[in-house]
Chimera marker file (.cmm) of the C-alpha trace (Angstrom):
<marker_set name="trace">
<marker id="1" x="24.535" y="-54.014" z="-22.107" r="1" g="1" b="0" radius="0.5"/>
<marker id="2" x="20.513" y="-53.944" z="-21.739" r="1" g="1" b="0" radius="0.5"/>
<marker id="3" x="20.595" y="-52.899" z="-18.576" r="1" g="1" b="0" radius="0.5"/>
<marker id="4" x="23.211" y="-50.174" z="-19.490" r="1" g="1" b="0" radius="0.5"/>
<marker id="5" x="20.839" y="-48.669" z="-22.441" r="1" g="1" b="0" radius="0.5"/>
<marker id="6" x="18.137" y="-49.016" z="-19.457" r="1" g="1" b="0" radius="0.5"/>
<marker id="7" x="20.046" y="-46.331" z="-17.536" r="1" g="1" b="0" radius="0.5"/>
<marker id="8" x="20.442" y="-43.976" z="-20.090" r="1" g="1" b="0" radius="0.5"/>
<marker id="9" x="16.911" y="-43.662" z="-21.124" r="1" g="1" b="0" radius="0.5"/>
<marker id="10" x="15.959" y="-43.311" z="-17.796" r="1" g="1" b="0" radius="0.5"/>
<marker id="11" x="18.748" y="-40.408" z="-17.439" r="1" g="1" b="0" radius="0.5"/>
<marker id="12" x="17.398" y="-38.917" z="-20.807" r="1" g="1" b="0" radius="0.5"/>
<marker id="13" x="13.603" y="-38.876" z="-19.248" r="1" g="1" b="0" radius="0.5"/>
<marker id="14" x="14.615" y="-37.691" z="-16.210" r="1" g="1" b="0" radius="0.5"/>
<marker id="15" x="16.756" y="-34.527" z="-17.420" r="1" g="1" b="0" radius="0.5"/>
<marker id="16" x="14.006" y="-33.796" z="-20.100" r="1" g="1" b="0" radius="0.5"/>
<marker id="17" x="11.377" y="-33.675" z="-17.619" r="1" g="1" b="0" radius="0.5"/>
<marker id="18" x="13.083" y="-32.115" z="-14.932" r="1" g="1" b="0" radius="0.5"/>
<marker id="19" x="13.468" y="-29.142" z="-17.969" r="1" g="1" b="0" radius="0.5"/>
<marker id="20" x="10.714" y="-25.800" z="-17.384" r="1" g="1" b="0" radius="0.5"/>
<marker id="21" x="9.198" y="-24.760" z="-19.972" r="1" g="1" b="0" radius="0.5"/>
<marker id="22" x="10.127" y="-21.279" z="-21.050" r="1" g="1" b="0" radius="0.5"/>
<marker id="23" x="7.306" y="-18.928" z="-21.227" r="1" g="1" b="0" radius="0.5"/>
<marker id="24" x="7.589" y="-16.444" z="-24.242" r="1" g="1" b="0" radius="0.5"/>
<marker id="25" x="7.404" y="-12.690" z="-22.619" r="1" g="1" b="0" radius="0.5"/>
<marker id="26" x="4.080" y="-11.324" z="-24.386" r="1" g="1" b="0" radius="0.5"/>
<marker id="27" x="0.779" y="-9.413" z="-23.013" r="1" g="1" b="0" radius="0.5"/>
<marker id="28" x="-2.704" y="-10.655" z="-23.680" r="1" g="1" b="0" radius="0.5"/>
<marker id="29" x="-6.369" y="-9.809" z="-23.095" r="1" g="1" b="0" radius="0.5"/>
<marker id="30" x="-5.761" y="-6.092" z="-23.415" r="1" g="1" b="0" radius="0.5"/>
<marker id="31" x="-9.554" y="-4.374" z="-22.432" r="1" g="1" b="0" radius="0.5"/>
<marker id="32" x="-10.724" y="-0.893" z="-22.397" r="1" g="1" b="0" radius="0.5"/>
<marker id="33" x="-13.840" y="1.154" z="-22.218" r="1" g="1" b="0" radius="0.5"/>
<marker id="34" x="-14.803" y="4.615" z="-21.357" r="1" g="1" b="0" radius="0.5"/>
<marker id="35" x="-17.204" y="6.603" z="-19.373" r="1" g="1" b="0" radius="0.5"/>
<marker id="36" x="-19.090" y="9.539" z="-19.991" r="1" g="1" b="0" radius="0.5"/>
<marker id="37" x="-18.239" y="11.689" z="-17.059" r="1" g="1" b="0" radius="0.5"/>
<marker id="38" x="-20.222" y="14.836" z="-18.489" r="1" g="1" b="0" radius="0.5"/>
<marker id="39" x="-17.580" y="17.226" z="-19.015" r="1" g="1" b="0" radius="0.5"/>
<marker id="40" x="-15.207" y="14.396" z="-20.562" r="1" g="1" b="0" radius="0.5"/>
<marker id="41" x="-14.427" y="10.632" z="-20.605" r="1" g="1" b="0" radius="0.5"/>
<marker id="42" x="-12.860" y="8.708" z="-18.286" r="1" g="1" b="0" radius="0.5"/>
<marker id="43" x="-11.208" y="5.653" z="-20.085" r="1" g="1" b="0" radius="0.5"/>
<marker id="44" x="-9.990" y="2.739" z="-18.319" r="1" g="1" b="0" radius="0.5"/>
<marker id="45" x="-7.737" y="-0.081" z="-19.580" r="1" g="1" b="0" radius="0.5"/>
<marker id="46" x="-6.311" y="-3.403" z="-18.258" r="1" g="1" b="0" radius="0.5"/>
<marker id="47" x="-3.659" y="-5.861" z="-20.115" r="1" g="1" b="0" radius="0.5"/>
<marker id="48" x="-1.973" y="-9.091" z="-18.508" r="1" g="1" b="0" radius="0.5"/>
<marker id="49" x="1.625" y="-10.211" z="-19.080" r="1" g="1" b="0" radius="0.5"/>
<marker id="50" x="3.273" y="-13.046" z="-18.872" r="1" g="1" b="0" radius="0.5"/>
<marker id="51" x="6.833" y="-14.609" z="-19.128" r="1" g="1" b="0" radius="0.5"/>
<marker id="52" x="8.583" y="-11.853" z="-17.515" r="1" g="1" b="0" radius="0.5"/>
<marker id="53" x="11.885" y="-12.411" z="-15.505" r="1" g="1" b="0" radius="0.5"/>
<marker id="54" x="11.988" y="-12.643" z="-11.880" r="1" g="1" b="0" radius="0.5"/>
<marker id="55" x="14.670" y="-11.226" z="-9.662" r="1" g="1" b="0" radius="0.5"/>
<marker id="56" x="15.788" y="-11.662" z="-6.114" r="1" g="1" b="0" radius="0.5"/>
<marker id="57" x="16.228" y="-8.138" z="-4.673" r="1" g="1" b="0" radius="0.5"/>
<marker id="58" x="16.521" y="-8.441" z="-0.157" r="1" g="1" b="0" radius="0.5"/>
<marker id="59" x="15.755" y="-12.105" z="-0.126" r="1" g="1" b="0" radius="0.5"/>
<marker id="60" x="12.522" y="-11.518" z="-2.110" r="1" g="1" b="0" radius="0.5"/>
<marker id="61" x="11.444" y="-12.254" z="-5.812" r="1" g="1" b="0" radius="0.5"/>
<marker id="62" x="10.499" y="-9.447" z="-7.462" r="1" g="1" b="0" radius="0.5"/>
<marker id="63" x="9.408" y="-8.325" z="-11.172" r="1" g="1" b="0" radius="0.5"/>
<marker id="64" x="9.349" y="-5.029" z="-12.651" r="1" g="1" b="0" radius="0.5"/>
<marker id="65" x="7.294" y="-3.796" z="-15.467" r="1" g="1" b="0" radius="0.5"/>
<marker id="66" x="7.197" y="-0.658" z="-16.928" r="1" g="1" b="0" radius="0.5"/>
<marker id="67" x="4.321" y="0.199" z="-19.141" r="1" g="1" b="0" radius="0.5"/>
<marker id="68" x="2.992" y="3.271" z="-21.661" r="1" g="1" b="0" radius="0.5"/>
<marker id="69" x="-0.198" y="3.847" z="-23.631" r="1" g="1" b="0" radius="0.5"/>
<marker id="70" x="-0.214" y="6.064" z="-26.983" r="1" g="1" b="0" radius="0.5"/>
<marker id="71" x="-3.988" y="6.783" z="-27.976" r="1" g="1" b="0" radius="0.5"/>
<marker id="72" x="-4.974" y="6.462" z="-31.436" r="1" g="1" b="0" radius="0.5"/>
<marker id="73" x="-7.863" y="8.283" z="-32.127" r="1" g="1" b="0" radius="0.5"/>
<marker id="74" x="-10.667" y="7.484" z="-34.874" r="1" g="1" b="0" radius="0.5"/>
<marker id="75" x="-8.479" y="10.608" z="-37.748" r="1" g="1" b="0" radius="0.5"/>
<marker id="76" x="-5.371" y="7.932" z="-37.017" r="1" g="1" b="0" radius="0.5"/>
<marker id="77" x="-4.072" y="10.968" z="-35.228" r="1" g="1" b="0" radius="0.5"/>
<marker id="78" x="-1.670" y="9.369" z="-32.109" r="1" g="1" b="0" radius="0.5"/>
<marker id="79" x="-1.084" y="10.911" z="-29.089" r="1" g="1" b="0" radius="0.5"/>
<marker id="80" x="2.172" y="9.278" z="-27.159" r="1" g="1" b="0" radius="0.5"/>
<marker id="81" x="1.979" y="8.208" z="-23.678" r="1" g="1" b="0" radius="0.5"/>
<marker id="82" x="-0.920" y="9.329" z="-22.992" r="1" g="1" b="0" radius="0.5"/>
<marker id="83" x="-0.634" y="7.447" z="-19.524" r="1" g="1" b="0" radius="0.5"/>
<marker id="84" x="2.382" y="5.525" z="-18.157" r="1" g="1" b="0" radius="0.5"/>
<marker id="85" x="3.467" y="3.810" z="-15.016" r="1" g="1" b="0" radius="0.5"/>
<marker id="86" x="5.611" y="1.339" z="-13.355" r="1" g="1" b="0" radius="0.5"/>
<marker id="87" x="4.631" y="-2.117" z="-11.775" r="1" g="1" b="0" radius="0.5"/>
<marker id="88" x="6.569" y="-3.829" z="-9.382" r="1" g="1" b="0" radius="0.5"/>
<marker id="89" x="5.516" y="-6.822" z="-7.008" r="1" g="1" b="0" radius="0.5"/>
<marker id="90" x="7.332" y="-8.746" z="-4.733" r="1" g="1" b="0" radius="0.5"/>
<marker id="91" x="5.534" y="-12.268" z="-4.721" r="1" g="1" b="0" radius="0.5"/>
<marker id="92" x="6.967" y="-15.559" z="-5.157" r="1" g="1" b="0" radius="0.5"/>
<marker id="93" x="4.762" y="-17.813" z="-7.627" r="1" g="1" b="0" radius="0.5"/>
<marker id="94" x="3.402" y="-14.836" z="-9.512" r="1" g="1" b="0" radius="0.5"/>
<marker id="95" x="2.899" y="-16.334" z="-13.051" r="1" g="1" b="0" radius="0.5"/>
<marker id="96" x="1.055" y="-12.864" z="-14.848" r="1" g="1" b="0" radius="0.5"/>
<marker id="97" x="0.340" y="-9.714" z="-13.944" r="1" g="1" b="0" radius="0.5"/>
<marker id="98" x="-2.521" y="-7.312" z="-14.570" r="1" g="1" b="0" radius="0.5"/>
<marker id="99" x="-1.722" y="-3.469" z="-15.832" r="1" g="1" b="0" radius="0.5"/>
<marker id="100" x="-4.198" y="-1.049" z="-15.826" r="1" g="1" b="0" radius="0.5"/>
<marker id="101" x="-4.602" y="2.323" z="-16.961" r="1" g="1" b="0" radius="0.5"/>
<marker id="102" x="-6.976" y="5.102" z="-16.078" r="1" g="1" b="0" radius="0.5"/>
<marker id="103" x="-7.245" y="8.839" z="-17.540" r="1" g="1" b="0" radius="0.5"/>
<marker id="104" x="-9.639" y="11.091" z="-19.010" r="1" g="1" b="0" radius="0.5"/>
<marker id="105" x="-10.546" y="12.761" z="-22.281" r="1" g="1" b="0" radius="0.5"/>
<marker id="106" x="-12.001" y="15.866" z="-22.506" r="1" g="1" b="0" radius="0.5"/>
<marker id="107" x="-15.252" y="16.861" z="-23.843" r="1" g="1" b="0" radius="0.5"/>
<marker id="108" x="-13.727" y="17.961" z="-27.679" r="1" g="1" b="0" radius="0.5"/>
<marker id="109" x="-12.843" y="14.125" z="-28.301" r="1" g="1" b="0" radius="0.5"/>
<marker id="110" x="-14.110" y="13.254" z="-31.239" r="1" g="1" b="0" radius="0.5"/>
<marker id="111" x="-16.636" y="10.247" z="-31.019" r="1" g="1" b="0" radius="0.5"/>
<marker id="112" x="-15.945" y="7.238" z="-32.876" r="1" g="1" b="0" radius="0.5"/>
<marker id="113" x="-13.420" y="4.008" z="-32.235" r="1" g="1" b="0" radius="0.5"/>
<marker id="114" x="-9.963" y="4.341" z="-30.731" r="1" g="1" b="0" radius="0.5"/>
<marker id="115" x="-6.971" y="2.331" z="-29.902" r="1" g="1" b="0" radius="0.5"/>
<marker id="116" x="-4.711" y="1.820" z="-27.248" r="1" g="1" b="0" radius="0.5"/>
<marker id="117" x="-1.421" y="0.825" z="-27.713" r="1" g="1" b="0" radius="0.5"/>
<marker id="118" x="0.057" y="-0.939" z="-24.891" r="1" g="1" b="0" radius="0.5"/>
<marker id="119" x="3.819" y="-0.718" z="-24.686" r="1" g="1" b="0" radius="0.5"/>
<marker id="120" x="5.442" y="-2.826" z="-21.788" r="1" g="1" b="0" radius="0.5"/>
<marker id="121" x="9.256" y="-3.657" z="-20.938" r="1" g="1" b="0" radius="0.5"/>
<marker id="122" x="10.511" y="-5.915" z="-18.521" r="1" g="1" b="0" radius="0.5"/>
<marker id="123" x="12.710" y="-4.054" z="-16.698" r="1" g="1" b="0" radius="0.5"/>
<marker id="124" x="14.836" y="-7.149" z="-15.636" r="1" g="1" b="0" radius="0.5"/>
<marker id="125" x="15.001" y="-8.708" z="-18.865" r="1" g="1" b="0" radius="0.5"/>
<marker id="126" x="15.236" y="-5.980" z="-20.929" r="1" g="1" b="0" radius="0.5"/>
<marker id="127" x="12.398" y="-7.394" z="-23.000" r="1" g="1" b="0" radius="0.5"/>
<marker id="128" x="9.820" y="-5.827" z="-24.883" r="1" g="1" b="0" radius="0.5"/>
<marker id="129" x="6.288" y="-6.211" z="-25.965" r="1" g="1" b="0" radius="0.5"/>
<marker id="130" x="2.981" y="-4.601" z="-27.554" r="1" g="1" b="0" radius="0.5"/>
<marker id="131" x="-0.891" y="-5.088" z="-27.818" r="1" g="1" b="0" radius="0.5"/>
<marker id="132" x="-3.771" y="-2.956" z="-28.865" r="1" g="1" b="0" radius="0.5"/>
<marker id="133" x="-7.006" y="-2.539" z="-27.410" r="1" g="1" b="0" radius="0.5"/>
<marker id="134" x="-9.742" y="-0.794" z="-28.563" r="1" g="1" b="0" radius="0.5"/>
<marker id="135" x="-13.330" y="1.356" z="-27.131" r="1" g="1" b="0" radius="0.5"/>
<marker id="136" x="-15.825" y="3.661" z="-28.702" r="1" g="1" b="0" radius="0.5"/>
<marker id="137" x="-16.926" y="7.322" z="-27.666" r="1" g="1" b="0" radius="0.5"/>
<marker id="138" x="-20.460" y="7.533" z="-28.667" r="1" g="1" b="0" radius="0.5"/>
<marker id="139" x="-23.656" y="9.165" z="-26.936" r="1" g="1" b="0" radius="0.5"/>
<link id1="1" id2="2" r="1" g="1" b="0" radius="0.2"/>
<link id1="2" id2="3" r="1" g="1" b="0" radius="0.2"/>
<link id1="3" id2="4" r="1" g="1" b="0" radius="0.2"/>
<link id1="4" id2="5" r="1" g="1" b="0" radius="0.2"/>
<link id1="5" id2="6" r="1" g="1" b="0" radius="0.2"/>
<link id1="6" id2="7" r="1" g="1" b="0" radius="0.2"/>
<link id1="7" id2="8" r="1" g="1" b="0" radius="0.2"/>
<link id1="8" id2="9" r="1" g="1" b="0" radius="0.2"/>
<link id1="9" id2="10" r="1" g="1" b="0" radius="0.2"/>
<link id1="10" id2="11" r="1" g="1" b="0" radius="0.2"/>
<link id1="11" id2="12" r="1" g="1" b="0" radius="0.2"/>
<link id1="12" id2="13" r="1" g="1" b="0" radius="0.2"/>
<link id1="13" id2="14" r="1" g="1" b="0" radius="0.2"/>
<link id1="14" id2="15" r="1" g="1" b="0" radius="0.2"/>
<link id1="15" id2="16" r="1" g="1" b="0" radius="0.2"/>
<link id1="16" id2="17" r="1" g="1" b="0" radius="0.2"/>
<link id1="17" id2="18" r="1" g="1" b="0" radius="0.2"/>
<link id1="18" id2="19" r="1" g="1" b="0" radius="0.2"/>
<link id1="19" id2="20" r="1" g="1" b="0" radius="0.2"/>
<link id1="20" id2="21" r="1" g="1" b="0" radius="0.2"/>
<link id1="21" id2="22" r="1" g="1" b="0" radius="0.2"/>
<link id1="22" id2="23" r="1" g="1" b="0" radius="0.2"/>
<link id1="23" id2="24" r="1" g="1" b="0" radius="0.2"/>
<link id1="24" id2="25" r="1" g="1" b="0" radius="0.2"/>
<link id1="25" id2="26" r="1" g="1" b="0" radius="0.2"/>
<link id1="26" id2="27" r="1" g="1" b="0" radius="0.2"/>
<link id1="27" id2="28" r="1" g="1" b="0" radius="0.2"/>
<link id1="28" id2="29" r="1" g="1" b="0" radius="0.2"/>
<link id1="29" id2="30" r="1" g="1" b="0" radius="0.2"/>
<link id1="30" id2="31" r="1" g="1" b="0" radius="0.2"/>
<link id1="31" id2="32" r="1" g="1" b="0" radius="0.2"/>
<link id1="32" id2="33" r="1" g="1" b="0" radius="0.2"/>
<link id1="33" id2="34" r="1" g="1" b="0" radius="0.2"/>
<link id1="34" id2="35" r="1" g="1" b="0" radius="0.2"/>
<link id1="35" id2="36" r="1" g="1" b="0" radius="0.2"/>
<link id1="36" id2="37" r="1" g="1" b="0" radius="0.2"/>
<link id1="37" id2="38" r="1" g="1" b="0" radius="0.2"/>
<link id1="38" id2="39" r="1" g="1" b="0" radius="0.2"/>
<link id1="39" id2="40" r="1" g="1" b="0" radius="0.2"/>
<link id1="40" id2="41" r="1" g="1" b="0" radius="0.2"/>
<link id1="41" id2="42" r="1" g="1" b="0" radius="0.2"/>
<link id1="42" id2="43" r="1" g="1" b="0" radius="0.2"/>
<link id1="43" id2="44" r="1" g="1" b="0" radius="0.2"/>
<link id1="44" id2="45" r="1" g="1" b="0" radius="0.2"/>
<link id1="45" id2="46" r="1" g="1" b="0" radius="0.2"/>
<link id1="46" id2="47" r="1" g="1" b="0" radius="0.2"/>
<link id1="47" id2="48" r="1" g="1" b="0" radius="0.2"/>
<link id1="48" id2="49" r="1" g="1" b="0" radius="0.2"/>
<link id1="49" id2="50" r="1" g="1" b="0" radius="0.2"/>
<link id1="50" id2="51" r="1" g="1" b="0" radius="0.2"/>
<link id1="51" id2="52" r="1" g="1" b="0" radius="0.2"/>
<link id1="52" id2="53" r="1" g="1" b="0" radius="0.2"/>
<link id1="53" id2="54" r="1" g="1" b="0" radius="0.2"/>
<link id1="54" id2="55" r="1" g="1" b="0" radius="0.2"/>
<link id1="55" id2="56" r="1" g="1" b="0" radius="0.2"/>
<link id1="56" id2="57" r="1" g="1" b="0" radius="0.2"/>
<link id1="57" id2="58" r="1" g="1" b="0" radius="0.2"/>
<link id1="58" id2="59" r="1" g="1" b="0" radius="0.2"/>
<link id1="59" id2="60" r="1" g="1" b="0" radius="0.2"/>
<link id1="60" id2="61" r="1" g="1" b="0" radius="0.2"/>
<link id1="61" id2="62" r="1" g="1" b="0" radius="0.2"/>
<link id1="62" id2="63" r="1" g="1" b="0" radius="0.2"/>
<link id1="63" id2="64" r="1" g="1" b="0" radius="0.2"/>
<link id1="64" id2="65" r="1" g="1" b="0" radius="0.2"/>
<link id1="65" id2="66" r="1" g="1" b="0" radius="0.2"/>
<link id1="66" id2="67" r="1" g="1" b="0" radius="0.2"/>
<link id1="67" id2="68" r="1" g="1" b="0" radius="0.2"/>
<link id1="68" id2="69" r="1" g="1" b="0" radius="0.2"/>
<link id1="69" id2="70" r="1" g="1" b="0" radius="0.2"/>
<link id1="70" id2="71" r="1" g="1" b="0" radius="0.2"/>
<link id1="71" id2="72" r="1" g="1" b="0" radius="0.2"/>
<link id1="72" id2="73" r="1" g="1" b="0" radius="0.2"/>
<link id1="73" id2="74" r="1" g="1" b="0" radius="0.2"/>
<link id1="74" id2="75" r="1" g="1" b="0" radius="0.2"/>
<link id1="75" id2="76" r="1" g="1" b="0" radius="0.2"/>
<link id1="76" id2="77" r="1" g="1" b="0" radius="0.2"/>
<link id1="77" id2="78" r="1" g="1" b="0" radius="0.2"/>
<link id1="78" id2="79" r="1" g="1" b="0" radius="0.2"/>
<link id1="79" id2="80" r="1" g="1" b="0" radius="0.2"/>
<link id1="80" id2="81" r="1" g="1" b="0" radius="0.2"/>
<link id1="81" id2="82" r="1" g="1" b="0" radius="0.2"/>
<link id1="82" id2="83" r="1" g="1" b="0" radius="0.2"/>
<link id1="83" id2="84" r="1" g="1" b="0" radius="0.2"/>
<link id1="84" id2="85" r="1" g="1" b="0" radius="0.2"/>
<link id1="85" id2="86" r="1" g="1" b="0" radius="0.2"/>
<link id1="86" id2="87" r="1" g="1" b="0" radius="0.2"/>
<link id1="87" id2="88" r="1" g="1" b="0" radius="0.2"/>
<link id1="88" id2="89" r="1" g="1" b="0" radius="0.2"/>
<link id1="89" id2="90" r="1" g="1" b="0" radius="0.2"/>
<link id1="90" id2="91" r="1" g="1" b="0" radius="0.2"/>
<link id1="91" id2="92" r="1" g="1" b="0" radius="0.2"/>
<link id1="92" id2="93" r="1" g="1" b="0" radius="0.2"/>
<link id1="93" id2="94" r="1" g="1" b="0" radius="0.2"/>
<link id1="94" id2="95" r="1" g="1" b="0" radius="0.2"/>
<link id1="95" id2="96" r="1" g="1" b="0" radius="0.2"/>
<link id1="96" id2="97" r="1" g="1" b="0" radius="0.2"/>
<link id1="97" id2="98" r="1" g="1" b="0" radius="0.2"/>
<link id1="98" id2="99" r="1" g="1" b="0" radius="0.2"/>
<link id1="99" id2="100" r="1" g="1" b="0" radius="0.2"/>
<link id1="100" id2="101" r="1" g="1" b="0" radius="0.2"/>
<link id1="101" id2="102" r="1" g="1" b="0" radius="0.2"/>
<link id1="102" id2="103" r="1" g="1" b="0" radius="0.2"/>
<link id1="103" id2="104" r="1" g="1" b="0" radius="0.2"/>
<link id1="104" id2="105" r="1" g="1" b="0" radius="0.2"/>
<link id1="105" id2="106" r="1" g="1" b="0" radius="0.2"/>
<link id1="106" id2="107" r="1" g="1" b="0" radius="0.2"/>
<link id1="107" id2="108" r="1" g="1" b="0" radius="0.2"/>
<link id1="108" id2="109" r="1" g="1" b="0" radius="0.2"/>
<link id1="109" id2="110" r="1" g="1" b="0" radius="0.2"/>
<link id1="110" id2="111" r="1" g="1" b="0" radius="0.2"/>
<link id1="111" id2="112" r="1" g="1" b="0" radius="0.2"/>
<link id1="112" id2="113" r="1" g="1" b="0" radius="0.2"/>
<link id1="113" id2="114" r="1" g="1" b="0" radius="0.2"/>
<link id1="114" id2="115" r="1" g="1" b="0" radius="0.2"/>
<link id1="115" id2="116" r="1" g="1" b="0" radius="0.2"/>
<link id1="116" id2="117" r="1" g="1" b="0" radius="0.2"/>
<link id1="117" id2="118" r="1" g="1" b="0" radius="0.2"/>
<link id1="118" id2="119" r="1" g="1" b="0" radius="0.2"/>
<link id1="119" id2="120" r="1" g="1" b="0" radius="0.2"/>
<link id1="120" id2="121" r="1" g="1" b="0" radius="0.2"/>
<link id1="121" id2="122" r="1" g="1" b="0" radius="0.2"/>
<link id1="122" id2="123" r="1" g="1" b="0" radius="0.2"/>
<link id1="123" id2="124" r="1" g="1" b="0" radius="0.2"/>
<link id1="124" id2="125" r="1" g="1" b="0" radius="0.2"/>
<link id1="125" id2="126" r="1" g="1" b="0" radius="0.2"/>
<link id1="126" id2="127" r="1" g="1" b="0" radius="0.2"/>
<link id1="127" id2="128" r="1" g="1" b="0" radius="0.2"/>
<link id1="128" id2="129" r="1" g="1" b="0" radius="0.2"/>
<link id1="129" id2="130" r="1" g="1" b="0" radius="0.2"/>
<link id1="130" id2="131" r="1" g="1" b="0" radius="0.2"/>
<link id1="131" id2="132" r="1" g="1" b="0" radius="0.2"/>
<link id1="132" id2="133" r="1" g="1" b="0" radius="0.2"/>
<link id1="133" id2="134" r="1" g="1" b="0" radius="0.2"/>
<link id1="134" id2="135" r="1" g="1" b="0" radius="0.2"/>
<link id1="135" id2="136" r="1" g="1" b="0" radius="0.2"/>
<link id1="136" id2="137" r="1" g="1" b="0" radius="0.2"/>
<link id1="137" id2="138" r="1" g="1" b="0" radius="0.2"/>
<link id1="138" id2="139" r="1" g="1" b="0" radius="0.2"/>
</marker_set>
């Protein structure tokens, strides 16, 4: 009887430790700044994600993220994808990804702080998730 209760905690440690830990699809350290290019700005953004789904597509992992940025401007005014792309990658033990973003302003921007908002979908998951970041335009 000992030796049975022996086996199943020993089956209970093994199937609880054999379990991954699920990794909650979000995006962190969002980062942006811009430069004064003399006529305009040139802004440039970066984000990582994490806990997106992986896919086998021709024998090969693969995730796909699609990403937008709406600009929020220092009135609250919002412009809507102001910049959007696609990421895909093909790697094996990717764990996050890096997103980055570059475009310009032009020279009537108002100066003062913006935002960006980051809007990102796992295209294999169907997932969603959002994170701001935020720069200055100043002299």
């Amino acid at each position: 009887m000992k030796s049975f209760l022996l086996y199943i905690l020993i089956l209970f440690s093994v199937i609880s430790c054999n379990k991954k830990k699920e990794v909650k699809f979000e995006a962190f350290s969002p980062e942006a700044f811009a430069y004064d290019i003399g006529d305009g700005w040139e802004v440039n953004a970066t984000i990582n994600v994490k806990g997106f789904e992986k896919k086998e597509r021709d024998d090969e992992t693969f995730v796909s993220l699609s990403y937008s940025i709406d600009l929020i401007n220092p009135d609250g005014d919002s412009t809507k994808n102001i910049f959007s792309d696609l990421k895909e990658a093909n790697e094996q033990e990717i764990n996050d990804v890096q997103l980055e973003a570059q475009f310009e302003l032009d020279n009537t921007s108002v100066q003062g702080k913006y935002s960006l908002l980051f809007n990102i979908k796992d295209n294999n998951s169907g997932k969603t998730t959002s994170a701001e970041a935020e720069f200055e335009l100043e002299e």
